[in-house]
C-alpha positions in Angstrom: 13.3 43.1 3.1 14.0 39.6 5.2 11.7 36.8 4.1 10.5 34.9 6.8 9.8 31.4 6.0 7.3 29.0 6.9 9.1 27.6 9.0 10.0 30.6 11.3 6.2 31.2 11.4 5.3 28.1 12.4 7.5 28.2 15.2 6.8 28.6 18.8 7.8 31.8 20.5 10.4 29.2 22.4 11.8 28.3 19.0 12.0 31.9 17.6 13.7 32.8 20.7 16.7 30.2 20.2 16.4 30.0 16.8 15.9 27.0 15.6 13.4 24.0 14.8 13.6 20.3 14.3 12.1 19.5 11.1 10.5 16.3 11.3 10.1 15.7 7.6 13.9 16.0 7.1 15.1 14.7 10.6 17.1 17.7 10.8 17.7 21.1 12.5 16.9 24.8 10.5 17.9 27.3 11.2 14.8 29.7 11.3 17.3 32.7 9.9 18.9 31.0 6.8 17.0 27.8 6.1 20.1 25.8 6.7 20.0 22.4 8.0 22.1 20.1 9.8 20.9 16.7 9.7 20.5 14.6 13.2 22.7 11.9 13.5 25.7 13.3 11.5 28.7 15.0 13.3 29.2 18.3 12.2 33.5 19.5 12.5 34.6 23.0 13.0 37.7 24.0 13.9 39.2 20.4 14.6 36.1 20.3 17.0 33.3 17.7 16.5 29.3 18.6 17.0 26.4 16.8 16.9 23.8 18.3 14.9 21.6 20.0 17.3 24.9 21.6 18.8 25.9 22.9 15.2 23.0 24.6 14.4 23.6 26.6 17.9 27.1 27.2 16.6 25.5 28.0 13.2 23.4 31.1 14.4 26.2 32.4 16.7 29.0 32.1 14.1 26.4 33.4 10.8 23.9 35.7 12.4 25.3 36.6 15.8 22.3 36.6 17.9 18.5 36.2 16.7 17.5 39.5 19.1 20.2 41.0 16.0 18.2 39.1 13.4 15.0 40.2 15.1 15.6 43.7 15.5 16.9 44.0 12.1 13.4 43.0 10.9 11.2 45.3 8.6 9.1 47.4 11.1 6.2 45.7 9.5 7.2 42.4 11.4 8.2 44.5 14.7 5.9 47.2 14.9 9.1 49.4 16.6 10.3 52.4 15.6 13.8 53.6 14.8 14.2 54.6 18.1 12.8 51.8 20.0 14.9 49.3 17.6 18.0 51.9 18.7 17.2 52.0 22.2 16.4 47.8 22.4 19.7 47.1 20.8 21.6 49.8 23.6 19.2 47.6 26.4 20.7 44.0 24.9 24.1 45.7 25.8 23.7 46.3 29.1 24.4 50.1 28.6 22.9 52.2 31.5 20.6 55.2 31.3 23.3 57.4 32.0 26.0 55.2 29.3 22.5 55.5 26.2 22.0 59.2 26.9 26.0 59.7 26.1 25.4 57.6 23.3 22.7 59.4 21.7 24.2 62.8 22.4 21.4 64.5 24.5 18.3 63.5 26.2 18.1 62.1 30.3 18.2 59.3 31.6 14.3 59.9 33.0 13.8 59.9 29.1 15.3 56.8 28.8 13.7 55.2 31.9 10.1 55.9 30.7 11.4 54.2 27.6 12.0 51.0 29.3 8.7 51.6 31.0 6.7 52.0 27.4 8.4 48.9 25.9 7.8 46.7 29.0 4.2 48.1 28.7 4.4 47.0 25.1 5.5 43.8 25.6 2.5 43.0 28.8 0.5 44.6 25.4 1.5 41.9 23.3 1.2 38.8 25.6 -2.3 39.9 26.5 -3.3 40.0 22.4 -1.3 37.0 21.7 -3.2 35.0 24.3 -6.6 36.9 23.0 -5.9 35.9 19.2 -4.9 32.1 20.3 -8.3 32.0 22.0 -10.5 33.5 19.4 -9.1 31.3 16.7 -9.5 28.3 18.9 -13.1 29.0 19.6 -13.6 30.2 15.8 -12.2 26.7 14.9 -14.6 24.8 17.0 -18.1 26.8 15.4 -16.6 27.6 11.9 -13.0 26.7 9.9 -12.2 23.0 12.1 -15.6 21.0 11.5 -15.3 18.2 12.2 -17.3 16.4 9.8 -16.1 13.4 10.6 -17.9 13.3 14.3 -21.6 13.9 12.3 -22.3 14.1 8.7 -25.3 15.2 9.3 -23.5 19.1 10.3 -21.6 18.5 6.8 -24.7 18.5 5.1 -26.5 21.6 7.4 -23.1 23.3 6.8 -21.8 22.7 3.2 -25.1 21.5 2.0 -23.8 18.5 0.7 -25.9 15.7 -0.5 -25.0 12.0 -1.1 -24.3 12.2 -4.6 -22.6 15.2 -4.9 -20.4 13.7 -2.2 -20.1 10.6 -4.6 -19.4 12.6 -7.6 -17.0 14.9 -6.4 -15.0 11.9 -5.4 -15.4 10.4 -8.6 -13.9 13.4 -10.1 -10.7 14.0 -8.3 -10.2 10.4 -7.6 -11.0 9.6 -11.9 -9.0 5.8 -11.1 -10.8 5.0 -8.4 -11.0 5.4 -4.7 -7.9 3.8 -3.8 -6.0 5.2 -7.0 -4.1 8.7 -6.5 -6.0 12.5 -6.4 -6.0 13.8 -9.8 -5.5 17.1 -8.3 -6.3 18.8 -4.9 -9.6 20.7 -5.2 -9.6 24.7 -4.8 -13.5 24.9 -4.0 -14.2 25.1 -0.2 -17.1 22.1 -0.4 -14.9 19.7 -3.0 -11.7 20.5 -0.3 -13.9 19.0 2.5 -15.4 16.1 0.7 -11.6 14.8 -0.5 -10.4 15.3 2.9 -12.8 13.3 4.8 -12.1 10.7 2.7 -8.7 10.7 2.9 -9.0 10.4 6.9 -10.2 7.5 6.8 -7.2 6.3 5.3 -6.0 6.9 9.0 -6.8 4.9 12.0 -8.7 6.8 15.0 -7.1 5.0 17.5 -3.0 5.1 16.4 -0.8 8.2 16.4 1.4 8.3 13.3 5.0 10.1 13.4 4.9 12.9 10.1 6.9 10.1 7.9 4.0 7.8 8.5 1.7 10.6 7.1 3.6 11.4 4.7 3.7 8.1 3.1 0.3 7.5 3.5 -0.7 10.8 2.1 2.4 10.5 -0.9 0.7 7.4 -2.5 -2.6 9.9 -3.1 -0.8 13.0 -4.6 2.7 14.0 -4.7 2.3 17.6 -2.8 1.3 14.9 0.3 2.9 18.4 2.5 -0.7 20.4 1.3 -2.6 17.7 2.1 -1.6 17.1 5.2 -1.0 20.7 6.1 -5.2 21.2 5.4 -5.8 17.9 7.2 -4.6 19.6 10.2 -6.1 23.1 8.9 -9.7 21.4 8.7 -9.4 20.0 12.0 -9.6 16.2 10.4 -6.2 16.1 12.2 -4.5 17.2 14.9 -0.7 17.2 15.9 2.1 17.7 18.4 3.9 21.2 18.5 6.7 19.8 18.0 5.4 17.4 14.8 6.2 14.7 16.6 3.0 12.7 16.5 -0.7 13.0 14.4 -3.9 11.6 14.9 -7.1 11.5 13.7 -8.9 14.7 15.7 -12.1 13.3 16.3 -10.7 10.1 18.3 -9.5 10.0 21.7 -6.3 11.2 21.5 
C-alpha cells in the first residue's frame, strides 16, 4: 500500500489537486506523490530546456506519475472509499469515453447503467463536500471549548481546566527546563498538563504583536530542543499559535492578528 506523507495530508484540496506544496522549512517544492523536492531559486534542465523550480516540479509529476487523478485512483480503497468498479468507471470518465464507448469497453451493461453511475458518484462527491465542510466546522468549534485553550488569554481557565496550581506550574518547568528557564527543554513532556505548562512558556518567547516566517520559528524554537518541528507543530495544535495555509506567516493566536 501507498504511504501518504505528512505532507500530502497537510495539504489543501487545491494542493492535492495539482500535486504539489511549497515547503516553507526547505524553500522548496514536494512533490506530494514521491517526496521529491526542487529547491526555489535553482534552475532545474531537462532536455536542453531550462525550469525554474516551481515549473519542474509540474514537469516532475507529469513525466514520474502521469497525472495525480492516476495517483489518486490508484490509492488503497481505504483512502478512496471507491470500489473496483467506480475506480474503473472514474478512470473511463477522466478519458472522455462516452456511455456508449465504456459499455463496449466493459463488454455488456447500457449506457442508462452507466448514466446512473455518473449520477451516484456526482451524488457522492455533493456527499463529501457537505461532511468535509461539517468535520471543518465541528473541529473548529471543538477547538474553541476543548483541544485550542487558549491559556494564554486567562490563566485562571488553565487552572479550572487542567487544575494547575502555581507551583506545579513552577515545578514542572523546573523539571523539563533542569538549566534554567532560558537554557534548552530537557525533553518534550508526554503528559497532557506538563505539554501545556512548557508550551505557554515557550509563547512567550514570541511577540503578540509580530508575525514570524516558519525560519524565524524555527530558530527560535531550535535553541530550546532540537525536534523545534514538534514543538512548533503543538504550538499551533494547542492553539498558542496560529498560521497561514500556506506556512507563510505565524503569530501568537491570542493577539490581534
Amino acid at each position: 500500500m501507498v504511504h501518504l506523507s505528512d505532507s500530502f495530508w497537510n495539504a489543501s484540496m487545491e494542493e492535492i489537486k495539482r500535486g504539489y506544496v511549497f515547503n516553507q522549512e526547505q524553500e522548496a517544492y514536494e512533490c506530494l506523490v514521491c517526496g521529491k523536492r526542487y529547491e526555489k531559486g535553482i534552475i532545474y534542465k531537462d532536455e536542453e530546456v531550462l525550469y525554474e523550480a516551481e515549473k519542474y516540479v509540474r514537469r516532475h509529476i507529469t513525466s514520474e506519475h502521469t497525472s495525480m487523478v492516476d495517483f489518486l485512483l490508484g490509492l488503497d480503497k481505504k483512502w478512496t472509499g471507491l470500489t473496483d468498479l467506480q475506480r474503473t468507471l472514474l478512470n473511463f470518465f477522466q478519458s472522455g469515453l462516452s456511455d456508449q464507448e465504456i459499455v463496449k469497453e466493459l463488454d455488456g451493461g447500457s449506457s442508462s447503467t452507466i448514466r446512473n453511475h455518473r449520477f451516484t458518484l456526482r451524488e457522492k462527491m455533493k456527499q463529501a463536500k457537505v461532511f468535509l465542510s461539517i468535520m471543518e466546522l465541528v473541529e473548529e468549534k471543538s477547538s474553541h471549548k476543548s483541544k485550542y485553550i487558549h491559556i494564554h488569554e486567562s490563566p485562571s481557565l488553565l487552572n479550572e481546566r487542567h487544575a494547575i496550581t502555581e507551583r506545579e506550574n513552577e515545578e514542572i518547568l523546573n523539571t523539563y527546563f533542569n538549566q534554567g528557564l532560558e537554557g534548552p527543554l530537557k525533553e518534550f513532556p508526554k503528559k497532557e498538563k506538563r505539554k501545556i505548562v512548557v508550551l505557554r512558556y515557550l509563547t512567550q518567547l514570541f511577540d503578540g504583536q509580530k508575525h514570524y516566517s516558519e525560519k524565524e520559528v524555527n530558530e527560535i524554537l531550535k535553541e530550546r530542543l532540537d525536534d523545534y518541528v514538534t514543538l512548533r507543530r503543538y504550538l499551533i495544535e494547542y492553539g498558542f499559535m496560529d498560521r497561514e495555509p500556506d506556512g507563510s506567516r505565524y503569530w501568537v493566536k491570542s493577539r490581534t492578528k
